[in-house]
N, C-alpha and C positions, 0 to 999 in steps of 0.2 A: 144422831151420831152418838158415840159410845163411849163415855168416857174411862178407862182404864179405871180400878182401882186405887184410892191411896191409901197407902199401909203406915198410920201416924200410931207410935206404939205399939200396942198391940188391938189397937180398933179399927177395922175395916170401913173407909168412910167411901160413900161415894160423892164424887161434885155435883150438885143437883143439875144444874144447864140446862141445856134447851128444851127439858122433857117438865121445865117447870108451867103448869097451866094458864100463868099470864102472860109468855111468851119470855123469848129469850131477850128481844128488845126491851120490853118490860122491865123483865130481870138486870140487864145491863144501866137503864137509868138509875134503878132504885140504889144498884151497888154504887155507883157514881153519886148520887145522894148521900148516902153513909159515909161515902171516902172523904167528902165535903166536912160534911157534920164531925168527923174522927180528924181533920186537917184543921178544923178553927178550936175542937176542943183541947188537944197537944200544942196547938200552935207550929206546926206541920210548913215547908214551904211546898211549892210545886215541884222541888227535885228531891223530898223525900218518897220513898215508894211506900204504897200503903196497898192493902191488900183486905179487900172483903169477897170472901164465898158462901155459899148458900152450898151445905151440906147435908147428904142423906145417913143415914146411921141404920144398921140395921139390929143391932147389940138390942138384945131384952131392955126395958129401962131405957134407952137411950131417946129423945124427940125425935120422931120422923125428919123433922129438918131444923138445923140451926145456923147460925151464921160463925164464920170464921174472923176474926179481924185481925191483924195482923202491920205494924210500919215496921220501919227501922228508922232512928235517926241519925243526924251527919255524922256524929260517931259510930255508926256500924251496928248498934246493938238495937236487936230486935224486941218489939215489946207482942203481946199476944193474949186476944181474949177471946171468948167464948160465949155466945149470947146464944141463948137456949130455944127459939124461937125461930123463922126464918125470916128472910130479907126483911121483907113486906110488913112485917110486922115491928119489925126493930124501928126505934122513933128517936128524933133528938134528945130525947127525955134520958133515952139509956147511955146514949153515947155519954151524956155529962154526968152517969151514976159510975161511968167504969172508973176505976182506981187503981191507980199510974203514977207511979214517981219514976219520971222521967232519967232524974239522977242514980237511980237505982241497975245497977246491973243482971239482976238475979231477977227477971219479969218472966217467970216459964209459968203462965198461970196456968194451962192445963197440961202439966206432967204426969198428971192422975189418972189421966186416961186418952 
């Protein structure tokens, strides 16, 4: 199946999905994993929505695949990071190096591109 393009800035990203080599099951635990790991490091409930994808990049420069993370909390404001790596490879380790002040409004960590 084919996943449209997403046009974020001005970088052509595609969603990695089912064409990833461990399988798309695979691929759906692992993000389920991370969302776990990115829910007890925020301190996250089960009605905050959290968001990880595994991303393909085609830009010179850019990681064949990296992962997207993405919540929002009960006040509506969305926080977002960028892990340079794919799923599979992202570990507990990262999730507790990412840097997040929760109280802070202005979390557009990749505006850069």
């Amino acid at each position: 199946m084919l996943v449209p393009p997403l046009f974020f800035s001005t970088v052509r990203i595609m969603f990695a999905g089912e064409d990833n080599p461990r399988g798309a099951e695979a691929l759906a635990a692992m993000q389920e994993r991370v969302r776990q790991w990115i829910r007890a490091r925020f301190g996250l409930g089960a009605d905050n929505a959290v968001l990880v994808a595994e991303l393909k990049c085609a830009i010179p420069g850019c990681p064949p695949l990296e992962t997207a993370l993405a919540f929002w909390t009960a006040n509506g404001i969305r926080h977002q990071f960028k892990l340079l790596k794919p799923v599979f490879d992202v570990t507990e380790r990262d999730i507790d190096w990412l840097i997040g002040d929760l109280a802070r409004e202005d979390t557009q960590y990749w505006d850069c591109c």
